[in-house]
Phi, psi and omega in degrees: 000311154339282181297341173282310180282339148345302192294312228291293194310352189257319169305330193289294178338287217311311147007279161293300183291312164317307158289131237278164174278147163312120210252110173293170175220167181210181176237127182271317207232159178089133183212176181285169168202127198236117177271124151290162123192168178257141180291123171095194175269154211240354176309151100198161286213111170320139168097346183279135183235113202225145190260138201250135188246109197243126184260134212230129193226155168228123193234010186290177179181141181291138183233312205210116174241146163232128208251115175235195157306307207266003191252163203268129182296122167302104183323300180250139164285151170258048176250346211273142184248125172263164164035045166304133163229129196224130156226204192220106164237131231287329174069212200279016196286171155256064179237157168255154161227104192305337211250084198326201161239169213238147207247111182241044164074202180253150186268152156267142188307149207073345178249190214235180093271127188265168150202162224235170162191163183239135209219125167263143145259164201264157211282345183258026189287158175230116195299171188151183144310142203204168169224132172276191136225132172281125192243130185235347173038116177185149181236151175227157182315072194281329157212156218223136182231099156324113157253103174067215193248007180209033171220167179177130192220149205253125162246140232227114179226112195311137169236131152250107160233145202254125170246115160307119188222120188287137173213166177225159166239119214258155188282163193210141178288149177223129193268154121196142227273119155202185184062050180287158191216156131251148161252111198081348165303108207191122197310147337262050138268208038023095178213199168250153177235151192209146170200179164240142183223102165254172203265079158257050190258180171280338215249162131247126189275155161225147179079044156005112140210129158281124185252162154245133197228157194277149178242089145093255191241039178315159174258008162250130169238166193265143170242342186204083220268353184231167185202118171280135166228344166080244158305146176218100191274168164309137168094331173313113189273146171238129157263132163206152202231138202235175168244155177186155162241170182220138197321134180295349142278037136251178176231139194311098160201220198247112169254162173272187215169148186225140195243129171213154184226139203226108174238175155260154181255219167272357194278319186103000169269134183299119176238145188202139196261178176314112172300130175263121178298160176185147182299140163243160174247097161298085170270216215268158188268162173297143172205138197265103151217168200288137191232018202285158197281173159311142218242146165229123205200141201246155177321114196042060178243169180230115180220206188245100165315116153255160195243146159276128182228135161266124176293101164252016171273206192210048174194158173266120175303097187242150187096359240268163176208133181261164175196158202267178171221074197275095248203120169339115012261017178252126170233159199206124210252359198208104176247349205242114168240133189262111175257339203133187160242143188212111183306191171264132165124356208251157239209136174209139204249118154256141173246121184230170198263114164217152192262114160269140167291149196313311188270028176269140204282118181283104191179181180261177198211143143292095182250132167313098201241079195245169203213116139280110185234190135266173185251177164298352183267341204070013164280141207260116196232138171235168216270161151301162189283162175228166178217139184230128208286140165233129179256119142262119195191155219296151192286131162288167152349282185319315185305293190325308203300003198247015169262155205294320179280321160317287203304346171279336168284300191291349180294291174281355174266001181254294184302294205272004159279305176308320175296310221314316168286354135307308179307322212273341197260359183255001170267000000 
């Protein structure tokens, strides 16, 4: 029994000694090599505010690897880029770039990495070619120094290189929008918007058209929104004129509005440049109120309202016509008045025929009263309703003799007293 674990132990030595020790490896050569590029397309436009995606590559590569017993394995290769950090700096573009630089860890040699930035181009750029420059940061293995069989210390080499990375810009009309005027332009009305609109842009457009467009919920809205202007070379100045209204739950004051113009380019492709916003100036909308004193008329007479009506908008009323809404205990056979044309502030008197009924209730009354008109445009506009005040109270003494059935009773009692005394005096 002895001698079988004997046997045992001398195979396990033989063993040992027979098996080769573990074996390093180490690289004589090779370091990174880091490339830009932009991802997608490199095109772009004055005014494009854009996320620019630049693919970051390590192209290093191990030339001599050596494998011994005694040597100690290496943590990192030194083809490998630690701690890369990549920006952008716009160099002579006529671009901003929003975006700082930014730290995306380490590449190992053959792979690739993005990173993103947001980037303007400026609205006024002149096309061409252009170079960004890409700034890269990173340190790599440049030697790793062996102590004995179990130590080893790593030197470390910074690197910063600026990579050109091309971008274009292709022309573009770029407007811009002054002298702006309205005409008429007056809250629930019609009117016109007139500007000058230029080409300071690169293009030259053909087949021209300017549009005006409503900007979010503005209260002028356009009816009559485009102007074929046809070529529109740099520089070209345009006066054109839109039609547009405005809501009637608006208020005078300044709205925006969006002006763009939709061309062909030099290409012969439909293009349409960056809308420009611009104020329009709205003023007050026409307005109507009664200004005439209370009207007073007795219990079943038939007499004449006049009513005074005012201009208090901050526009002229033209054609205008009043008109009564005549409602128990009131009738009326003349319901209609013709004022006119009435500027702001000016004043017109309608007259209407009205009948009070016999049972009408002795108190005051409300009669509905509203005005139809035109605008400066000739759009047919009425007016808010008004109410115009009437008093009622009861017939005086004196008031009878003036009623139509006395006096027709006095009449004939008058007429049939005079014969009697005509007979009596020729008998």
């Amino acid at each position: 029994m002895k001698l079988k674990y004997l046997l045992f132990a001398c195979l396990i030595v033989a063993a040992c000694v027979i098996m080769p020790a573990s074996a390093g490896s180490k690289y004589l050569s090779g370091e990174p090599e880091i490339s830009l590029a932009i991802s997608g397309t490199n095109e772009y436009s004055p005014g494009d505010d854009v996320t620019l995606t630049v693919s970051v590559q390590n192209s290093g590569m191990k030339n001599v690897k050596i494998i011994q017993s005694d040597i100690v394995d290496r943590d990192d290769n030194p083809d490998t880029a630690k701690m890369v950090n990549v920006g952008i700096d716009s160099g002579k573009a006529p671009v901003t770039i929003k975006s700082g630089s930014q730290m995306i860890g380490d590449i190992a040699g053959g792979a690739t990495k993005s990173v993103s930035f947001k980037m303007e181009v400026d609205r006024y750029a002149e096309d061409g070619e252009y170079n960004l420059i890409g700034v890269v940061k990173y340190k790599y293995l440049y030697f790793a120094e062996q102590s004995g069989t179990d130590a080893i210390t790593y030197y470390w080499k910074d690197v910063t290189e600026e990579i050109p990375l091309k971008i274009t810009i292709k022309p573009k009309i770029v407007i811009d929008v002054s002298d702006v005027r309205t005409d008429s332009m007056n809250v629930g009305t019609e009117g016109y918007i007139t500007m000058n609109v230029k080409n300071t842009g690169y293009e030259s457009g053909k087949n021209s058209v300017i549009k005006l467009s409503r900007a979010g919920t503005s209260a002028v809205i356009p009816t009559d929104s485009s102007v074929f202007v046809g070529d529109f070379a740099p520089g070209d100045v345009k006066s054109v004129t839109f039609k547009a209204s405005v809501s009637e739950n608006a208020e005078a004051k300044n709205y925006p509005v969006l002006v763009s113009v939709d061309y062909k380019d030099s290409d012969g492709k439909e293009q349409t440049s960056d809308s420009e916003t611009v104020g329009v100036d709205v003023g007050g909308k026409i307005d109507f109120e009664i200004v005439s004193p209370t009207t007073v008329l007795q219990v079943g007479e038939k007499g004449t309202i006049e009513i005074e009506y005012k201009n208090t908008g901050a526009a002229t009323a033209y054609n205008a016509k009043a008109r009564i809404s005549a409602v128990d205990p009131f009738t009326s056979n003349d319901d209609t008045a013709y004022l006119g044309d009435l500027a702001p502030g000016e004043t017109a008197t309608g007259r209407y025929e009205v009948t009070v009924d016999s049972t009408a209730t002795v108190k005051n009354y409300g009669i509905d009263s509203e005005i139809r008109y035109r605008d400066s445009l000739d759009n047919s506009q009425i007016s808010d309703s008004m109410k115009a005040e009437i008093e009622i109270t009861k017939k005086s003494g004196m008031s009878v003799l003036t009623s139509p059935i006395v006096i027709t009773l006095i009449l004939f009692v008058l007429i049939g007293a005079g014969y009697f005394v005509f007979k009596r005096r020729k008998n």
